[in-house]
N, C-alpha and C positions, 0 to 999 in steps of 0.2 A: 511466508517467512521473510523474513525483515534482513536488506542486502548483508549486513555487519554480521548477524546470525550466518549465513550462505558463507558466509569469508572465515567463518570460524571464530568469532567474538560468541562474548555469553549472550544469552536472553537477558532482555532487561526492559525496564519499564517503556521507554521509548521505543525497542521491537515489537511489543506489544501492541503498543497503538499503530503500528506502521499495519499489525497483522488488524488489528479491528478495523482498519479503515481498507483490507482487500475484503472483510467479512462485510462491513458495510456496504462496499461496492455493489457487490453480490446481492445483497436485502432491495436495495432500493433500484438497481439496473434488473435485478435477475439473468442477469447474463455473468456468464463462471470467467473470472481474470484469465485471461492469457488463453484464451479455450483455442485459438488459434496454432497455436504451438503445442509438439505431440511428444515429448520427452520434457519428465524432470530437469534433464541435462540445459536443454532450450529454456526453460524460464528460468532456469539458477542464471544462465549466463543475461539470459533479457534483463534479471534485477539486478544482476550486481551492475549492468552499464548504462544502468540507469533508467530502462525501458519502465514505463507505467502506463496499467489500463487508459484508454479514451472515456474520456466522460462525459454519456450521453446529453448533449445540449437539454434535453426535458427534464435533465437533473438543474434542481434550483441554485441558481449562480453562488449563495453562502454554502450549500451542502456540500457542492463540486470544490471549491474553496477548500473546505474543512478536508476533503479526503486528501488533496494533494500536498496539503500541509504535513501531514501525517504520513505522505509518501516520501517525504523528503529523504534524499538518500543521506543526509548528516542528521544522526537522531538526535542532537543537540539543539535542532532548528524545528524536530516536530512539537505539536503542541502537548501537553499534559493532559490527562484526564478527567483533571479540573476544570481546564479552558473547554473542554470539548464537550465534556455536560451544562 
């Protein structure tokens, strides 16, 4: 879920891609975001301050790019859905 979402703003098209690019995480690492941390409570507080998965160096320098673009804690700064297909 996308930091602004966790603070109590609506869903919206930029939450969206924040959440595809933890699902992508996932597809292409196969390792689960945040798996380190054992309460909902601990990744609400890791995303709103900013924390974001590590990305595994074997992930290709544009794809790792593409995810943390999309991590971006201001969804005004993530990419669209247009840019990202």
């Amino acid at each position: 879920m996308a930091p602004e979402v966790m603070e109590g703003h609506d869903y919206s098209y930029p939450a969206d891609v924040y959440s595809w690019a933890m699902l992508f995480f996932f597809i292409v690492t196969n390792e689960k975001p945040f798996s380190d941390l054992k309460t909902a409570w601990a990744v609400t507080s890791q995303v709103c301050t900013g924390h974001r998965p590590s990305v595994p160096s074997s992930v290709p320098g544009d794809l790792a790019s593409l995810m943390k673009q999309a991590w971006d804690h201001s969804p005004e700064k993530r990419p669209d859905f247009t840019t990202i297909h």
